[in-house]
C-alpha positions, 0 to 999 in steps of 0.5 A: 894592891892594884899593878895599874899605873895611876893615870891622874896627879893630884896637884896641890898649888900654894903661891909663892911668895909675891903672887898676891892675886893667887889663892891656894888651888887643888887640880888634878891633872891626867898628863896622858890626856892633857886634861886638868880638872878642879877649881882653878883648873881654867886658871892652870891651863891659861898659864900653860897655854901662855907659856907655849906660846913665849916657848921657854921660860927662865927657870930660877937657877937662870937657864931656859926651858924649852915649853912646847907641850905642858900639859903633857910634860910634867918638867914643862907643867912643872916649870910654868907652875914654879912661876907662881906656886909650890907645887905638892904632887901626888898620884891618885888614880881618879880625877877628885880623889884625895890621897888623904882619905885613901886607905894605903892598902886600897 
């Protein structure tokens, strides 16, 4: 088994109850690079990319969260996904791979 850290996090998005206009997405998403890859990845950035530019979001206990970096934050990325969707993580250590189809003994 491999010692290196995985550099990618596969990120299933279920939208939550009331975002009708939302469908399920999976992206990936290397916080080190700022990158996001996938179907629905543009769709991810422009909701990070809105909320640096508010630069705090109400979270749902009803504090604040400071946004200045999500694409390299996972509370910040966390935070704007919450808005929209449950959010299923997962580390895989290439951009596509999926987890599933992934021996545990790789």
């Amino acid at each position: 088994m491999s010692s290196q850290p995985f550099e990618w996090i596969r990120l299933e998005l279920l939208p939550i109850a009331g975002q009708d206009g939302l469908s399920p997405k999976i992206i990936w998403w290397n916080p080190e690079q700022r990158i996001l890859e996938g179907e629905g990845a543009q769709d991810v950035q422009e909701l990070a990319e809105s909320a640096k530019q508010k630069g705090s979001l109400q979270t749902g206990s009803g504090g604040h969260i400071e946004i200045t970096d999500p694409l390299h934050q996972p509370t910040e990325l966390a935070a704007v996904l919450a808005q929209f969707y449950w959010v299923i993580p997962q580390p895989v250590s290439a951009s596509g791979e999926d987890p599933a189809a992934t021996p545990l003994n790789a």
